[in-house]
KENUVEX-74038 format. One record per residue: residue number from 1; residue in one letter; x, y, z of N, C-alpha, C in turn. Coordinates in nm, 4 decimals, padded with zeros to 6 digits, always signed. Each point is the difference from the previous one (the first is absolute). Example, Ala and Ser with C-alpha at 12.3 -4.5 7.8 and 13.67 -1.06 7.14 Angstrom:
! residues 2
ATOM    n  res      n.xx      n.yy      n.zz     ca.xx     ca.yy     ca.zz      c.xx      c.yy      c.zz
ATOM    1    a  +01.3190  -00.5690  +00.7800  -00.0890  +00.1190  +00.0000  +00.0900  +00.1200  +00.0000
ATOM    2    s  -00.0350  +00.1050  -00.0720  +00.0820  +00.1190  +00.0060  -00.0770  +00.1090  +00.0730
! end
This chain:
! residues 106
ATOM    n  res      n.xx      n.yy      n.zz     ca.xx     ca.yy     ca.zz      c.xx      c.yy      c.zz
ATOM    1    x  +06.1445  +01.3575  -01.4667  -00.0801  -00.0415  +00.1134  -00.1361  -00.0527  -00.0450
ATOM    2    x  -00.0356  +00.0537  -00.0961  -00.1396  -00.0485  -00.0340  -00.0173  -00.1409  -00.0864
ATOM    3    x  +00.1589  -00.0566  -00.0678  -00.0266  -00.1584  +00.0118  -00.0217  -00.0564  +00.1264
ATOM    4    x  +00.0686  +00.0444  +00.0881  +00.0120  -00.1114  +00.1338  -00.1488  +00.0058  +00.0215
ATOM    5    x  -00.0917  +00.1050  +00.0186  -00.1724  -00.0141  +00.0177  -00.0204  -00.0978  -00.0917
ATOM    6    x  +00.0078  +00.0227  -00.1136  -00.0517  -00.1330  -00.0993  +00.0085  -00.1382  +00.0208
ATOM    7    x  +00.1679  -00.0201  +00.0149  +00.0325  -00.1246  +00.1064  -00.0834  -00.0447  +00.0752
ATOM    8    x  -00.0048  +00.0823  +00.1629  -00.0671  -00.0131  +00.0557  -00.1685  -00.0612  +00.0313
ATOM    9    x  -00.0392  +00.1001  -00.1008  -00.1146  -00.0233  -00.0266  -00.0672  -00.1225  -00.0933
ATOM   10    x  +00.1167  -00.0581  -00.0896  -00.0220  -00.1640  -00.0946  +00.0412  -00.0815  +00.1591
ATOM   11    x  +00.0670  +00.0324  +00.0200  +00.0359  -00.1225  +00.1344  -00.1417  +00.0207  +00.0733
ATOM   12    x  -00.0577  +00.1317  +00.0655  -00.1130  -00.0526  +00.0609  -00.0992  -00.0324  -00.0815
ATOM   13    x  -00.0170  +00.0238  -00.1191  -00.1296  -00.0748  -00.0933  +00.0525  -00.1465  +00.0222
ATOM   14    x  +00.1211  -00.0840  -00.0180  +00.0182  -00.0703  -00.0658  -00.0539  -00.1113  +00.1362
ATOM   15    x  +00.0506  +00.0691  +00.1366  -00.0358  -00.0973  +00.1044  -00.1399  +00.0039  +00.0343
ATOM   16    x  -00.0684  +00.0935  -00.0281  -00.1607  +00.0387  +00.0111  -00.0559  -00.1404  -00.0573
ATOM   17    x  +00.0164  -00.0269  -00.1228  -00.0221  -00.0791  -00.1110  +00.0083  -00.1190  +00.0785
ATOM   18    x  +00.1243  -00.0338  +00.0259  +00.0327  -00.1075  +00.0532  -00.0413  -00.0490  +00.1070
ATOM   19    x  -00.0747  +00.0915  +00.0732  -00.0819  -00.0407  +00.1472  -00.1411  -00.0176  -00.0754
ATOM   20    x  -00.0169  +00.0647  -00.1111  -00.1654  -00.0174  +00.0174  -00.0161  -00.1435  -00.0859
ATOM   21    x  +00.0910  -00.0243  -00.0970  -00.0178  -00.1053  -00.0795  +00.0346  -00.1816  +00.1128
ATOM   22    x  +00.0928  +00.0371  +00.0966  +00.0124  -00.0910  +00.1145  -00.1305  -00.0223  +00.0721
ATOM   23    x  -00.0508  +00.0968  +00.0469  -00.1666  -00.0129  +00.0550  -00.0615  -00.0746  -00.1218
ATOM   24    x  -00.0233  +00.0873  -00.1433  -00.0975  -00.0917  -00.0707  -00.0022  -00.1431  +00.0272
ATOM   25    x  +00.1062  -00.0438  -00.0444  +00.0533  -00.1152  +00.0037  -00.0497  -00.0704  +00.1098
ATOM   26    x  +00.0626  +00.0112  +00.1026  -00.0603  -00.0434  +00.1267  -00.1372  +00.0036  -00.0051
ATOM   27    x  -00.1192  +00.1020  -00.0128  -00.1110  +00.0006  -00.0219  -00.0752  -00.0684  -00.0779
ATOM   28    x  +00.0713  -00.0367  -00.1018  -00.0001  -00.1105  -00.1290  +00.0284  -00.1290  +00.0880
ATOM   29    x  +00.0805  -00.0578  +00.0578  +00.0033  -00.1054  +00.1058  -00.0721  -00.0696  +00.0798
ATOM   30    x  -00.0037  +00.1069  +00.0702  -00.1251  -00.0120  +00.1307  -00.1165  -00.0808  -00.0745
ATOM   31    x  -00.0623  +00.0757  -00.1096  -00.0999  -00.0027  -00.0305  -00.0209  -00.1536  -00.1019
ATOM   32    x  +00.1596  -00.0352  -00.0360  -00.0211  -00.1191  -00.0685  +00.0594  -00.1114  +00.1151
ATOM   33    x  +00.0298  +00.0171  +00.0695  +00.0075  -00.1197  +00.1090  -00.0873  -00.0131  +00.1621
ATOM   34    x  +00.0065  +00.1504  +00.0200  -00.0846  +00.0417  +00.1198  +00.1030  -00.0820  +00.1001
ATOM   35    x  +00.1605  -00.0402  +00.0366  +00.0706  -00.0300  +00.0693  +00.1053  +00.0735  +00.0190
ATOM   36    x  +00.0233  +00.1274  +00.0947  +00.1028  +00.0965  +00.0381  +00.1314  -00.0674  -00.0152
ATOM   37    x  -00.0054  -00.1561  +00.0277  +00.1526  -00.0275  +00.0606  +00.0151  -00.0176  -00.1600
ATOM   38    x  -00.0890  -00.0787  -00.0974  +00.0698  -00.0576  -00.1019  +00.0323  +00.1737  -00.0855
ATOM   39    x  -00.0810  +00.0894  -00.0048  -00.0136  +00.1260  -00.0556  +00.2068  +00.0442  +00.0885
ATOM   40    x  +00.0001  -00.0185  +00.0822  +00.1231  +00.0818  +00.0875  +00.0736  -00.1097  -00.0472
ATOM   41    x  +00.0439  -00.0865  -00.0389  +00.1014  -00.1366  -00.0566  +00.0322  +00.0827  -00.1536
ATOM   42    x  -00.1322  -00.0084  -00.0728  +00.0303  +00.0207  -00.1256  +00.0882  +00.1497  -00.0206
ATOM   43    x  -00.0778  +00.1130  +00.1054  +00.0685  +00.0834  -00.0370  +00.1204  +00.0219  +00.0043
ATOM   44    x  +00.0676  -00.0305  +00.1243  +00.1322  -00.0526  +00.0058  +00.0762  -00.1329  -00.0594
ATOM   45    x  -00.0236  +00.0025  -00.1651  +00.0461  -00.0731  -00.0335  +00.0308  -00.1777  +00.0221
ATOM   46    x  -00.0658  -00.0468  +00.1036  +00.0076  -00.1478  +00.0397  -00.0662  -00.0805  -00.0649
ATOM   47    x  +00.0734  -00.1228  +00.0325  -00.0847  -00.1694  -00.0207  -00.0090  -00.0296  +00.1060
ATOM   48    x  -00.0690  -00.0812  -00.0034  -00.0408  -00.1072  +00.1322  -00.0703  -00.1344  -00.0749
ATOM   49    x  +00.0394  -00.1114  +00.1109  -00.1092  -00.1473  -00.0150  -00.0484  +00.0346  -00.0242
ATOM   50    x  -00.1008  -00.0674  -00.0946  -00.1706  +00.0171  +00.0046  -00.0264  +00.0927  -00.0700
ATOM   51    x  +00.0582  +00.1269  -00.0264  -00.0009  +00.0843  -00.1500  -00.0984  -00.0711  -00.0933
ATOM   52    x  -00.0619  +00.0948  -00.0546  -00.0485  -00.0363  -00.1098  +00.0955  +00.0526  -00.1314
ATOM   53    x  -00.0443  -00.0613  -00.1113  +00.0697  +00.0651  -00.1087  -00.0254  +00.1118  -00.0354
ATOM   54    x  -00.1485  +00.0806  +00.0518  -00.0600  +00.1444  -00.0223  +00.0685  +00.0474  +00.1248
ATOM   55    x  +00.0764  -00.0294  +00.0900  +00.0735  +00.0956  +00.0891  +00.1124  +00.0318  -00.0382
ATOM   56    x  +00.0477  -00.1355  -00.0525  +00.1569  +00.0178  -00.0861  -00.0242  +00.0923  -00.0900
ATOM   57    x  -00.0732  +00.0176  -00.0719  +00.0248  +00.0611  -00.0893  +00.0034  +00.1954  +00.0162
ATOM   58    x  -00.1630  -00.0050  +00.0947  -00.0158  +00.1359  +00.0398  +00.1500  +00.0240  +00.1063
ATOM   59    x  +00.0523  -00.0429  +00.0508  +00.0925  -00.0027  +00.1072  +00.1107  +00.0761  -00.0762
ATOM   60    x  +00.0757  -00.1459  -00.0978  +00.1303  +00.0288  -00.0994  -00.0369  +00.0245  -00.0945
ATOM   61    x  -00.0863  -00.0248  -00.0656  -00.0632  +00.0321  -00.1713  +00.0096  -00.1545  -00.0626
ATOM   62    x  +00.0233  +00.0387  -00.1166  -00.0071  -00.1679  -00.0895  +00.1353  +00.0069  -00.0094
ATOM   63    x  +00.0233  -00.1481  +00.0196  +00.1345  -00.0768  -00.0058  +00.0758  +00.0536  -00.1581
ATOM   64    x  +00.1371  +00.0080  +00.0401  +00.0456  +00.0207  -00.1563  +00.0361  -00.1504  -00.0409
ATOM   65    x  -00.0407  -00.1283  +00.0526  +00.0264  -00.1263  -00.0720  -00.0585  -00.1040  +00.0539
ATOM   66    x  -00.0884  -00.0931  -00.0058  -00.0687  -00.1166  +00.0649  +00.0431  -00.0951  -00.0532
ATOM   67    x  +00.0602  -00.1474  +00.0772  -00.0168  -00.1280  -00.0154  -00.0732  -00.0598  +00.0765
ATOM   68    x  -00.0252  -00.1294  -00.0865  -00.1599  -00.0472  +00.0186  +00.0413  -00.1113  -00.0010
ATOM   69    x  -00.0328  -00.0940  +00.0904  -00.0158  -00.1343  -00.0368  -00.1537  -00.0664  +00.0338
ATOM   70    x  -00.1241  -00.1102  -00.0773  -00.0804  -00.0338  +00.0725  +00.0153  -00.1401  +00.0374
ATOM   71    x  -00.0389  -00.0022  +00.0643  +00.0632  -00.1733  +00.1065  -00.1588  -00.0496  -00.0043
ATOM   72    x  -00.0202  -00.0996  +00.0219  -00.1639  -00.0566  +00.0496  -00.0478  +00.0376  +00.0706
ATOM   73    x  +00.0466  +00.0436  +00.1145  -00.0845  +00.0418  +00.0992  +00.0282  +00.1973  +00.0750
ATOM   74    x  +00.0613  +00.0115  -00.0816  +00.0513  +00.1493  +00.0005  +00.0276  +00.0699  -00.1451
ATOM   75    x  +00.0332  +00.1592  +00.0163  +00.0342  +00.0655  -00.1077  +00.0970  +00.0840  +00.1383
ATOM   76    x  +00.1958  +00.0062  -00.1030  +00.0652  +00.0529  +00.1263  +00.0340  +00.0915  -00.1164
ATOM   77    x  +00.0306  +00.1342  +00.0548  +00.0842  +00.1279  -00.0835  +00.0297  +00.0667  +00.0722
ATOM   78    x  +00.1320  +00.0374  -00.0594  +00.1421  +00.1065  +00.0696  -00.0213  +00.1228  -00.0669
ATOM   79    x  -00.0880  +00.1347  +00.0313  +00.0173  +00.0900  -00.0243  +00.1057  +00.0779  +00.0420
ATOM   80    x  +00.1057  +00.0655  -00.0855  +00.1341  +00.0427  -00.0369  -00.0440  +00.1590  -00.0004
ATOM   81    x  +00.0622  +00.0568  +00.0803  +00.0206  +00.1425  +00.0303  +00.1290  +00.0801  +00.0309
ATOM   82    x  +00.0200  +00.0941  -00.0406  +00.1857  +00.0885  +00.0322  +00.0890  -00.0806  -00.0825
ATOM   83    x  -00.0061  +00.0040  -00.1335  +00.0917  -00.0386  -00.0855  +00.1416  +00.0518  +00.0032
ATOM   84    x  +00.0953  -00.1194  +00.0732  +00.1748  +00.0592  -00.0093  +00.0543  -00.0068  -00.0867
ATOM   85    x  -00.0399  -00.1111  -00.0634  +00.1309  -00.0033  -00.1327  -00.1001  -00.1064  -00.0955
ATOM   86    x  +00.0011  -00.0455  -00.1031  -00.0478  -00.0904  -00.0915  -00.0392  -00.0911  +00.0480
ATOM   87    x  -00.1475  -00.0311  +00.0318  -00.0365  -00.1002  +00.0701  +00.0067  -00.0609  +00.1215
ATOM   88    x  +00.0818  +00.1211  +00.1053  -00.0491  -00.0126  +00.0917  -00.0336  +00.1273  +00.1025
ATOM   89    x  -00.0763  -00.0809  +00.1111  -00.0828  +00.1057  +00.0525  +00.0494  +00.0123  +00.1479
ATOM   90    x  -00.0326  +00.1360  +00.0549  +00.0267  -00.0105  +00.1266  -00.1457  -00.0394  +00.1166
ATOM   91    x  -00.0957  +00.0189  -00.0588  -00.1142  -00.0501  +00.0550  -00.0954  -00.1390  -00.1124
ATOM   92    x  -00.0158  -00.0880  +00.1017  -00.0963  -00.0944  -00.0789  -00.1049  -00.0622  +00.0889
ATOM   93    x  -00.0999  +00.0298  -00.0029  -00.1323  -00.0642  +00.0747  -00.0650  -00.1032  -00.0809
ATOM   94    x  -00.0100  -00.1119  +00.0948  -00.0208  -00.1025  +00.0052  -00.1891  -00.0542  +00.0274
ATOM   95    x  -00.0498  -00.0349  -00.1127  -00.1478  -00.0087  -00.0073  -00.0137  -00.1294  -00.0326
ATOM   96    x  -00.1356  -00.0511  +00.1047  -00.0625  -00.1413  -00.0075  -00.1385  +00.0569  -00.0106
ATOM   97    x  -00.0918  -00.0529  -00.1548  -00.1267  +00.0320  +00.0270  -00.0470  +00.1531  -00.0262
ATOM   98    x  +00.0767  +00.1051  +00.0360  -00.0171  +00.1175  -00.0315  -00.0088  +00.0534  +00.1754
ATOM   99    x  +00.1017  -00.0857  +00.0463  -00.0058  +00.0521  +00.1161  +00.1764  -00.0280  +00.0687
ATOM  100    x  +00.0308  +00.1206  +00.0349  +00.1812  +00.0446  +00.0690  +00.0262  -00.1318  +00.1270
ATOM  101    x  +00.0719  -00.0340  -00.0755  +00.0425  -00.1676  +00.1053  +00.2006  +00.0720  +00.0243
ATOM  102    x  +00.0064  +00.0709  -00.0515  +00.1522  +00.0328  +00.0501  +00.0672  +00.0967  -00.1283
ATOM  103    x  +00.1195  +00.0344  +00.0372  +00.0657  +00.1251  -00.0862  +00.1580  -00.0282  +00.0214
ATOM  104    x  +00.1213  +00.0743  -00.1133  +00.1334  -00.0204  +00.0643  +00.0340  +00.1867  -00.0264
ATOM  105    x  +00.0194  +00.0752  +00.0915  +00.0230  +00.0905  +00.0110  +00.1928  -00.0083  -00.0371
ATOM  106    x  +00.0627  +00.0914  -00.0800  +00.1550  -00.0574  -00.0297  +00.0210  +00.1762  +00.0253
! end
């Protein structure tokens, strides 16, 4: 009986942890954008238009692969996220400028 307390008791450390480090975070947010909705996007994992590449990133993290092309009047890149199989991805966001113009969710 006195593992199952132990159990118990790593499971409630472990979610303790996990609420307070979710607040940091968020608190860490707020304070670098001062915008609830973009702070409530990132935390739940989203893109959106108009993204910046510092949302993408705080949002999903850094891409595990970028292509780049620069054109004259643009710079376009497919940041590659959820790697299925060798080179390809199940998420890829789509950047003009350093700013989210579209994504293909698979």
């Amino acid at each position: 009986m006195e593992w199952f307390i132990w159990i118990v008791l790593a499971i409630v450390m472990f979610i303790a942890y996990a609420v307070y480090a979710d607040k940091k975070k968020r608190e860490r947010l707020i304070n670098k954008y001062g915008d609830p909705e973009i702070v409530e996007s990132i935390m739940n994992n989203e893109v959106w238009q108009g993204a910046t590449e510092e949302h993408v990133i705080d949002s999903l993290g850094k891409p595990l692969d970028i292509d780049q092309k620069v054109l004259k009047t643009k710079i376009k890149e497919v940041w590659k996220y959820e790697e299925v199989a060798k080179n390809r991805y199940a998420l890829k966001v789509i950047i003009e400028n350093g700013i989210v113009v579209g994504w293909d969710k698979k």
